[in-house]
C-alpha positions in Angstrom: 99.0 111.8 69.2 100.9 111.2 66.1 102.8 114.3 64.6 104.4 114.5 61.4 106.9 116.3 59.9 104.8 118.8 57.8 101.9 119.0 60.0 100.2 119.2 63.6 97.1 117.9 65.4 96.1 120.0 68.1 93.3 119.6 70.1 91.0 122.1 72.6 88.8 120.1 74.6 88.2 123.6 77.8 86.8 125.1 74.3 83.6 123.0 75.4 83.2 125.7 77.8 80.6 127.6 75.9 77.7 124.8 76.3 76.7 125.6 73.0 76.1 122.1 70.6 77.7 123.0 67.1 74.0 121.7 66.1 72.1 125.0 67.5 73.2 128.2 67.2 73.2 130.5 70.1 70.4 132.8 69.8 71.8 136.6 70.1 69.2 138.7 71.2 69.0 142.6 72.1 72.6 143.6 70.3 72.6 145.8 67.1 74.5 144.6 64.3 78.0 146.3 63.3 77.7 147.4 59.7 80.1 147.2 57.3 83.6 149.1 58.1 81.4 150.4 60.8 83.6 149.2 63.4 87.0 151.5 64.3 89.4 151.3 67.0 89.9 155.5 68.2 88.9 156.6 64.8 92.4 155.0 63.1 92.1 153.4 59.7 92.2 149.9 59.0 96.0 148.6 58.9 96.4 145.7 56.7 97.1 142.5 58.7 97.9 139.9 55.7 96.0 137.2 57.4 92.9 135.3 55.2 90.7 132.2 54.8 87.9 130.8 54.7 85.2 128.6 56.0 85.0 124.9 56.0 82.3 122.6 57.7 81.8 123.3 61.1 85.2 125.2 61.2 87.5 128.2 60.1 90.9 127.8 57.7 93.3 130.7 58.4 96.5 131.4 56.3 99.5 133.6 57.2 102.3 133.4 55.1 103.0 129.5 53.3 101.4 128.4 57.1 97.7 127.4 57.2 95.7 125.9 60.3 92.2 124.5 59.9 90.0 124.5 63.0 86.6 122.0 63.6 84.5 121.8 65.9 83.9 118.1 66.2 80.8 116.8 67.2 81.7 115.6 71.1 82.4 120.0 70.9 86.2 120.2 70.9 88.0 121.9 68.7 90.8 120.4 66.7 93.2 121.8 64.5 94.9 120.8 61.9 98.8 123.1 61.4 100.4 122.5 58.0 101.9 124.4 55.1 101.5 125.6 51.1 103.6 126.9 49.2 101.7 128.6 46.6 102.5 128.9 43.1 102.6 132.5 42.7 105.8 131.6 44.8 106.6 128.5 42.9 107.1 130.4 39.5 108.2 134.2 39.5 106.0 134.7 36.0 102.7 133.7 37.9 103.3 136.5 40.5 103.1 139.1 37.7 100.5 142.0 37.9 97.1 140.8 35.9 98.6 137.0 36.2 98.7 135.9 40.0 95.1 136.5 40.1 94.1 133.3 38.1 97.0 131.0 40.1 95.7 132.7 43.4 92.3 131.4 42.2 93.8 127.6 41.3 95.7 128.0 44.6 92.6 129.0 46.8 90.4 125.8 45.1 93.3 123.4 45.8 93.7 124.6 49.6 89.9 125.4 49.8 89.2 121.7 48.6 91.7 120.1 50.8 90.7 121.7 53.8 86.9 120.8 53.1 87.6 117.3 52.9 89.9 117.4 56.2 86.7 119.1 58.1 83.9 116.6 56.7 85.8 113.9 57.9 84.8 114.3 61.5 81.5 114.1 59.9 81.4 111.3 58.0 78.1 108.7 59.0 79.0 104.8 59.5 79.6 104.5 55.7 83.6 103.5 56.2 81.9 100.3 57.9 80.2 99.0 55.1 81.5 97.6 52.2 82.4 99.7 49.4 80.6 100.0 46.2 81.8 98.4 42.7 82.7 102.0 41.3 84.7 102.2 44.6 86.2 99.2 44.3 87.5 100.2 40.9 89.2 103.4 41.8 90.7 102.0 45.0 92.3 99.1 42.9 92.9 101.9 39.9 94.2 104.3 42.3 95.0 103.2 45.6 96.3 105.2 48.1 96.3 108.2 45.6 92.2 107.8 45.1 91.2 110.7 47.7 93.5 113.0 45.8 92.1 111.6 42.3 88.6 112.0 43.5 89.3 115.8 44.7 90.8 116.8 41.5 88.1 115.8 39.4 85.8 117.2 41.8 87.3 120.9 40.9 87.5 119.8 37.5 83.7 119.6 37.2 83.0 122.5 39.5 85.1 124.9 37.7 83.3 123.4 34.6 80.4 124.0 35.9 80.3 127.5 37.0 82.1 128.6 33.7 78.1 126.6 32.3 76.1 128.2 34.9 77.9 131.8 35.6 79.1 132.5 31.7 77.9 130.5 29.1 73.9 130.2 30.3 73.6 134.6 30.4 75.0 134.6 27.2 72.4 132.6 26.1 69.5 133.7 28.3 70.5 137.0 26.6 70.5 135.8 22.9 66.4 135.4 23.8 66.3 139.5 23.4 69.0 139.9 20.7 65.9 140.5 18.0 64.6 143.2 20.1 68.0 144.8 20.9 70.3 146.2 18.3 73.0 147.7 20.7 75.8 145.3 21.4 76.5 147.5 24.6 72.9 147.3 25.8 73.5 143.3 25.2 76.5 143.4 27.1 74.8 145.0 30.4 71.5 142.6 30.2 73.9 140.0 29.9 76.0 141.1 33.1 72.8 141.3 34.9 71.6 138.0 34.1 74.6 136.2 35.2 74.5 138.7 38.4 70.8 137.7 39.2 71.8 133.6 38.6 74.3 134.1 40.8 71.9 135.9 43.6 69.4 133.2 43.0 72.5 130.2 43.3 73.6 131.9 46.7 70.0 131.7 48.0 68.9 128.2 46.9 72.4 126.9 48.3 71.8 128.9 51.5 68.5 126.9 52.3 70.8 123.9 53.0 71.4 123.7 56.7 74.9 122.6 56.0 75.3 125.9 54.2 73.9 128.1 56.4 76.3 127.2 59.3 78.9 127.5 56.9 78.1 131.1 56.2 77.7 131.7 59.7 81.3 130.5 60.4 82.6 132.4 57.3 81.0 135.6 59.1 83.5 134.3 62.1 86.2 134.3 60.1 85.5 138.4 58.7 85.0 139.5 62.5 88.4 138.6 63.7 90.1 139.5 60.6 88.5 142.9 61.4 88.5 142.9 65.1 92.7 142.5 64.3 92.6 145.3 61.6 91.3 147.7 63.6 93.4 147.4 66.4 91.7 145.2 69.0 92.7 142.3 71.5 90.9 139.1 69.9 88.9 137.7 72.5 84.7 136.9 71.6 83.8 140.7 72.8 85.6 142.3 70.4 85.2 139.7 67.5 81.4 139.5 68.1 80.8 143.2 67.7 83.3 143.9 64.5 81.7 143.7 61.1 81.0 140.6 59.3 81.5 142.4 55.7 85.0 142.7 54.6 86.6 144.3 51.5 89.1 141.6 51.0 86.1 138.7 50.7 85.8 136.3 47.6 82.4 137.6 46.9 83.5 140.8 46.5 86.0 139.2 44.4 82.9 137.2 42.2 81.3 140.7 41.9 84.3 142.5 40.5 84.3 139.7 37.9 81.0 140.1 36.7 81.3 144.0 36.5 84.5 143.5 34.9 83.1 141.2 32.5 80.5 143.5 31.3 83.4 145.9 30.7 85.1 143.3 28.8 82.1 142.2 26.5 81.4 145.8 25.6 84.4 145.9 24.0 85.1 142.3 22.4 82.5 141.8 19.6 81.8 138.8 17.3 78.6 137.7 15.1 78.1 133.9 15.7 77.1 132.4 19.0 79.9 129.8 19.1 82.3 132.3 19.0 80.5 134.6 21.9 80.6 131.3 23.8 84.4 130.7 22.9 85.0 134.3 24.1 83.5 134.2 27.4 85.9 131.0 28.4 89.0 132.2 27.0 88.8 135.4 28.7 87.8 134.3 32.2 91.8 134.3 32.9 92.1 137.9 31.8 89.2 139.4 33.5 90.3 136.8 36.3 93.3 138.7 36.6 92.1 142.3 36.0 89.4 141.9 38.7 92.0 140.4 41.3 94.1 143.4 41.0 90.8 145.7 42.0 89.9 143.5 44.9 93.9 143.5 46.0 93.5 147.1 45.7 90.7 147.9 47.2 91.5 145.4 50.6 94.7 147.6 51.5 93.7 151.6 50.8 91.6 153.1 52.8 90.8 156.0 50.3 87.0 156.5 49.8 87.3 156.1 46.1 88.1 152.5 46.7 85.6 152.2 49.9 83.3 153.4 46.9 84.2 150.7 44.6 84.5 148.1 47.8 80.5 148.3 49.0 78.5 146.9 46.3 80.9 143.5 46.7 80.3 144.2 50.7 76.3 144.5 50.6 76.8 141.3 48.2 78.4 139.9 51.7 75.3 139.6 53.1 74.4 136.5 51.3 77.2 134.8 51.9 77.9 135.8 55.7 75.6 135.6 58.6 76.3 136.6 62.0 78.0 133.6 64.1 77.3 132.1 67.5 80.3 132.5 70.4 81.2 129.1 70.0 81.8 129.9 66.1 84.0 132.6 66.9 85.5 130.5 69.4 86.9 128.4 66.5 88.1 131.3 64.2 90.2 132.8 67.3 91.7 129.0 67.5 92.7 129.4 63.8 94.0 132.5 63.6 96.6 132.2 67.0 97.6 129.1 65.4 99.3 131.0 62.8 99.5 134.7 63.5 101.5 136.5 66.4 98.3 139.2 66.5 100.1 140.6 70.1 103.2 141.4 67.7 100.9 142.7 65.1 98.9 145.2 67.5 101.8 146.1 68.7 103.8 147.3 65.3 100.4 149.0 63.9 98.5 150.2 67.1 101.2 151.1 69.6 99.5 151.4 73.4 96.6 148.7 72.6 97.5 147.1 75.9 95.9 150.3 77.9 92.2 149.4 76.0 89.4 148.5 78.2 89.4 145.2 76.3 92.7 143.7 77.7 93.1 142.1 81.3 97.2 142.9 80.9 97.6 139.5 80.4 96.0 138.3 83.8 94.0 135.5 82.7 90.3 137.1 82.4 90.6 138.3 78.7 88.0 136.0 77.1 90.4 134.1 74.4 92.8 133.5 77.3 92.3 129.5 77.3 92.8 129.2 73.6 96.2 132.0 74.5 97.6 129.7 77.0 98.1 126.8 74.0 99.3 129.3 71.8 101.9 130.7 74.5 103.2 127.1 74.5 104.4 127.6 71.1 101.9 125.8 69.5 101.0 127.8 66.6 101.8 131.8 66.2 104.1 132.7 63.7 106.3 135.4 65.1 106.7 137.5 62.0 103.3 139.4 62.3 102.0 140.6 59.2 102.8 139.3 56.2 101.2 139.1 52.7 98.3 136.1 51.9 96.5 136.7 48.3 93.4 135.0 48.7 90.8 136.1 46.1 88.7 133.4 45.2 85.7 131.7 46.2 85.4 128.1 46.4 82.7 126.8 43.7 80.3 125.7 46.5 79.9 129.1 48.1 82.1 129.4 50.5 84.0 132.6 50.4 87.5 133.5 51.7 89.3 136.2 52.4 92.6 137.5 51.5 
């Protein structure tokens, strides 16, 4: 296998062990649901771990630090994964990690990574079509762009889906809205219809998207990827027991993070009034940054207290979770445990944040019966824990086509 510099390929073929095909979902019968936050290890409050992602087709993308590691389950039922880095530019340029600023770079940064990794995971999914012969528009941006056309393609791609949410999630309230402006007089009254609107479009987006089988399994595996971020912050060993009983709602999601946004914007459009349509419209786009950046500070907030005030202001964006996460099959959370060891030393973290973890009912001591122990024996080999524990990963965003991650 080929390994380059700023990457690595790794491959789990025991993860076939489950005998479940990623095309049917293991039925889990007979075991209650954890609820949101429900979940705590001896009553001790959640300790911020710094890992986050997000889900990709058939797979989990975990990030710790400037390390990332995607994780698909092919077709044949191995897992691969994919090691590399990003650097963000919240790092990049000192001014774009300013308070009420990083929010709309961790945004552009979570779309760029979000799209890459997409494309990475549908390409073990990809029908016969590289076998026929491409089409004329095809033929024009290969000889246009060469080389350089998948990254042309992608671009654009987020170019026309940010477009198109700023249509669908801010411009179309505004003027669904106008209908009622002859019966309404208050601006602040407008200012709430209008935040409900673009809530209810976006309820009614998540569940026409979610009918998509494609979807579904992706919110199933975005489920995954909460439970072991929980299972971790409250203090136990990551093996499919544990992860399969922690919550699937987490404060630190991108749809919590979408939410915020449209709360905040109703805040926002209270206050910032003008007579003609066009400029409404103008104001809507030219403060997305700003309430962008406002509602990225609530959401980083919120994901590391644990004070009720902010477990207060966390549950609306958590019961919104339930659209966007559904609860994941073992082989699922298979894939997320692959992803996460592959960048995160979670044995280091436990043991800095939750001294004596070892002595829970959960761990073998190491002996080879803890559940995650095949995936554990590849990443005792060195391939993929970074020793540093937990670090800090701002991931607010969502990307445009539903998938939300976590920071």
């Amino acid at each position: 296998m080929d390994i380059s510099e700023n990457s690595a390929l790794f491959v789990y073929p025991e993860a076939r062990r489950s005998g479940n095909a990623p095309g049917r979902p293991r039925r889990q019968t007979g075991r209650r649901r954890a609820s949101a936050g429900s979940y705590r290890h001896g009553g001790l409050k959640l300790k911020y771990s710094g890992i986050g992602g997000q889900a990709v087709l058939e797979g989990i993308m975990m990030k710790n630090k400037d390390t990332y590691a995607t994780a698909v389950r092919k077709p044949d039922g191995e897992i691969v994964i994919q090691k590399d880095t990003y650097v963000s530019m919240t790092e990049k340029v000192k001014f774009f990690s300013l308070p009420f600023v990083r929010g709309i770079f961790s945004f552009a940064d979570s779309m760029i990574l979000g799209m890459k990794t997409l494309t990475w995971s549908a390409s073990f999914f990809e029908d016969d079509e590289e076998d026929e012969a491409p089409g004329r528009f095809e033929s024009f941006l290969i000889d246009k762009f060469g080389e350089k056309m998948e990254s042309v393609v992608m671009t654009a791609v987020m170019i026309f889906s940010v477009f198109m949410a700023i249509g669908i999630f801010m411009v179309l309230p505004l003027l669904i809205a106008g209908f009622f402006r002859r019966f309404i007089q208050s601006e602040t009254v407008m200012a709430v219809l209008e935040g409900v609107i673009r809530i209810g479009i976006f309820i009614a987006y998540i569940k026409i998207i979610s009918r998509m089988d494609d979807i579904r399994r992706t919110f199933m595996y975005h489920g995954s990827e909460h439970k072991c971020i929980n299972c971790l912050e409250n203090g136990l060993v990551l093996n499919v027991e544990n992860v399969r009983k922690s919550s699937k709602e987490h404060k630190r999601c991108g749809t919590s993070f979408l939410l915020i946004v449209m709360v905040i914007s109703i805040l926002f459009f209270m206050v910032v009034r003008v007579d003609t349509i066009w400029l409404r419209i103008v104001s809507r786009i030219v403060l997305i940054p700003v309430i962008a950046g406002v509602s990225y500070e609530v959401l980083r907030l919120a994901g590391t207290s644990n004070s009720k005030i902010m477990d207060i202001i966390s549950r609306p964006g958590m019961w919104m979770q339930g659209l966007t996460t559904t609860e994941p099959d073992d082989s699922m959370i298979e894939v997320a445990i692959a992803a996460v060891e592959t960048v995160f030393d979670w044995r280091a973290y436990l043991d800095e944040n939750f001294p004596g973890w070892q002595k829970s009912r959960h761990y073998d001591g190491g002996n080879g019966n803890d559940e995650s122990s095949e995936n554990d024996k590849v990443s005792r080999n060195g391939k993929g824990n970074d020793s540093e524990g937990a670090v800090k990963h701002d991931h607010a965003a969502a990307v445009v086509a539903g998938c939300s991650g976590t920071e």
